[in-house]
N, C-alpha and C positions, 0 to 999 in steps of 0.2 A: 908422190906417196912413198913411205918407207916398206923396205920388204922385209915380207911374212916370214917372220922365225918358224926354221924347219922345226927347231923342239919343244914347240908347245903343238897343243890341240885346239881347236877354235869349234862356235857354235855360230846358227844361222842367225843370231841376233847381234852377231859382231864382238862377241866377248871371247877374249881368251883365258887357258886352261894349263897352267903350270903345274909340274908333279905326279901326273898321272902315274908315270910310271916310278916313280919313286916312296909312293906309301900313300898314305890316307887323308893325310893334310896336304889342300892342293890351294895354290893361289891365283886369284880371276880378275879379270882387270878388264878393259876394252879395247878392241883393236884402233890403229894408228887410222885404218881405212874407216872406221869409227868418228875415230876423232876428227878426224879432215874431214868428214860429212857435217860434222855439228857446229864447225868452228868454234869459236873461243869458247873453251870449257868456263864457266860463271861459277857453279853451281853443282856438289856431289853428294848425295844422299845415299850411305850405305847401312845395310842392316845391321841390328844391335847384337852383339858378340851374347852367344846363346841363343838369339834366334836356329829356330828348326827349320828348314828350307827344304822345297821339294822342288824337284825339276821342272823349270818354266814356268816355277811363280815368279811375279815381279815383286820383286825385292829392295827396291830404289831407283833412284834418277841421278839423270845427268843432266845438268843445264844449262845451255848453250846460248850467247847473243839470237841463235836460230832459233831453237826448240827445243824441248823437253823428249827428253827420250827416257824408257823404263829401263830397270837392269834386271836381267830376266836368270833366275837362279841355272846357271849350266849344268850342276846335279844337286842329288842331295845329300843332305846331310844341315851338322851345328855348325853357326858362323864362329870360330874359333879366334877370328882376330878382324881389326878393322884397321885399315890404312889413315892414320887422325891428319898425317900431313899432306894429302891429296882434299883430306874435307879444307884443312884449313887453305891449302893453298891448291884450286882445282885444275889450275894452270897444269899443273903436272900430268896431266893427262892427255894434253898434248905434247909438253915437250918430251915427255919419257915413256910415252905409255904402254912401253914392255919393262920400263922397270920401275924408277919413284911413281909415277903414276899405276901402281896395283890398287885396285880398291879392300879387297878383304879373300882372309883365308877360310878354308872351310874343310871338316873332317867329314871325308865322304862315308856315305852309308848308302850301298847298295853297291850299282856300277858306274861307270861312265861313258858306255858305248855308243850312246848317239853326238859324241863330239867328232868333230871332223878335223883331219891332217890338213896340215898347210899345205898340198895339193889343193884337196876337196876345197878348201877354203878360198884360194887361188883362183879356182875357177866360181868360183861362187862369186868373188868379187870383181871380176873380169866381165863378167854377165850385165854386170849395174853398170850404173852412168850417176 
């Protein structure tokens, strides 16, 4: 499994959290520990740029030879941007999936405090099997 970039933020649904600390437009994507759970990404459905998103709605899927999994919004705010070459090619979400493999950006509104450091996130994945 690849290791967890100390400079992003991570959430319990396995997505990660670019730009917090750089401004308001932050980019989210899904973890590598993620993607190794799903095997071969098939299938990326992200939400439509202007959508309004609130924290822990789900917002799209990921489609795997395995299973379907949701992509669950890690805060709120308008979807600002969408990743079109992960739709068209979803492979990228395994092979990159801290960087061509991003799904979409988002202008936060409100905070971000329930994302968790790649510690937290560390031990949260260590726990699973």
């Amino acid at each position: 499994m690849s290791s967890i970039p100390e400079d992003l933020q991570y959430t319990k649904e396995h997505e990660w959290v670019a730009g917090v600390d750089d401004g308001l437009t932050l980019t989210v994507g899904i973890t590598a520990y993620a993607a190794d759970a799903l095997g071969d990404v098939v299938y990326v459905q992200v939400p439509e740029v202007g959508a309004t998103i609130g924290t822990g709605d789900a917002i799209g899927e990921v489609e795997s030879t395995k299973s379907v999994s949701d992509i669950f919004a890690p805060v709120s705010g308008e979807v600002v941007e969408v990743n079109q070459a992960v739709v068209d090619d979803p492979s990228l979400v395994n092979s990159d999936s801290y960087g061509e493999g991003w799904l979409f950006r988002i202008r936060l509104e409100g905070n971000a405090d329930d994302l968790l450091s790649a510690e937290e996130y560390t031990a949260l994945t260590s726990g699973e099997s």
